[in-house]
N, C-alpha and C positions, 0 to 999 in steps of 0.2 A: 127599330131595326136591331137592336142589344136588347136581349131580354135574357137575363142569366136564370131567371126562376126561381127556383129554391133558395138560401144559404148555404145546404151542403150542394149544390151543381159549383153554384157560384166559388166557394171554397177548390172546387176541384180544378174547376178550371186557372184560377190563382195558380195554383198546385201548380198547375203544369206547364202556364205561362212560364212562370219564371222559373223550372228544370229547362225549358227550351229557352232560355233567355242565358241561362248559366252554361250552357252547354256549347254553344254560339261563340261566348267569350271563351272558353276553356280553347275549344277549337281554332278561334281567332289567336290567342294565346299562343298556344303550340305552331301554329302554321308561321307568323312570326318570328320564335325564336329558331325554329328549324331554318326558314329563310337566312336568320342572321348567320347562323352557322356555315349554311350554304356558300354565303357570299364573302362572308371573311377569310374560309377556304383553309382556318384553325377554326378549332373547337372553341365557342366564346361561352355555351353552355355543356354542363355535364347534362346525363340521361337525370341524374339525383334533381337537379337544378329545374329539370324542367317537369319532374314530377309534381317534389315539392310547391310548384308556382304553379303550374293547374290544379293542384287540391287547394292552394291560398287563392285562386283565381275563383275556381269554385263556393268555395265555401263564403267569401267576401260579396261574389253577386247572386247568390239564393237569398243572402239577410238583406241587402239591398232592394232586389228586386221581386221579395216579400214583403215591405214595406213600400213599395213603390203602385204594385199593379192592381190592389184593393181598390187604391185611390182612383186609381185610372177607372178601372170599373166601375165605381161609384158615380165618377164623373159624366162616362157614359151614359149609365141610366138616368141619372138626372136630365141630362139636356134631350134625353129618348122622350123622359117625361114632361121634362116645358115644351118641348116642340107640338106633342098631343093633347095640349092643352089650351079648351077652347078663349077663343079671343072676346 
């Protein structure tokens, strides 16, 4: 069912896992402190505050979850490949 194929597909798709993994949280991030802002009804973040913390939101889950989704993938193909393999 996982077949990434090549190592550069397989790289690419890594790639863009985890911008869409980092992107997610940046957007979770933001929708959060906006909420808190909302509901405190004072300002509890500046606009500076909430830049700075989705460029650090960012930039902390790309090294994360570059490090994370190889594995996952590898894991994938492995069990793609015990499952196809005769008994």
């Amino acid at each position: 069912m996982v077949k990434f194929g090549s190592t550069e597909n397989k790289q690419r798709i890594v790639l863009l896992l985890s911008l869409a993994t980092s992107i997610l949280l940046v957007v979770l991030f933001l929708l959060g402190s906006l909420l808190t802002n909302i509901s405190r009804g004072e300002i509890a973040y500046t606009q500076v505050d909430m830049a700075a913390g989705s460029i650090f939101v960012f930039v902390i889950s790309m090294i994360i979850s570059l490090s994370l989704w190889p594995r996952v993938a590898d894991r994938l193909e492995d069990r793609e490949d015990s499952n196809k393999a005769p008994a």
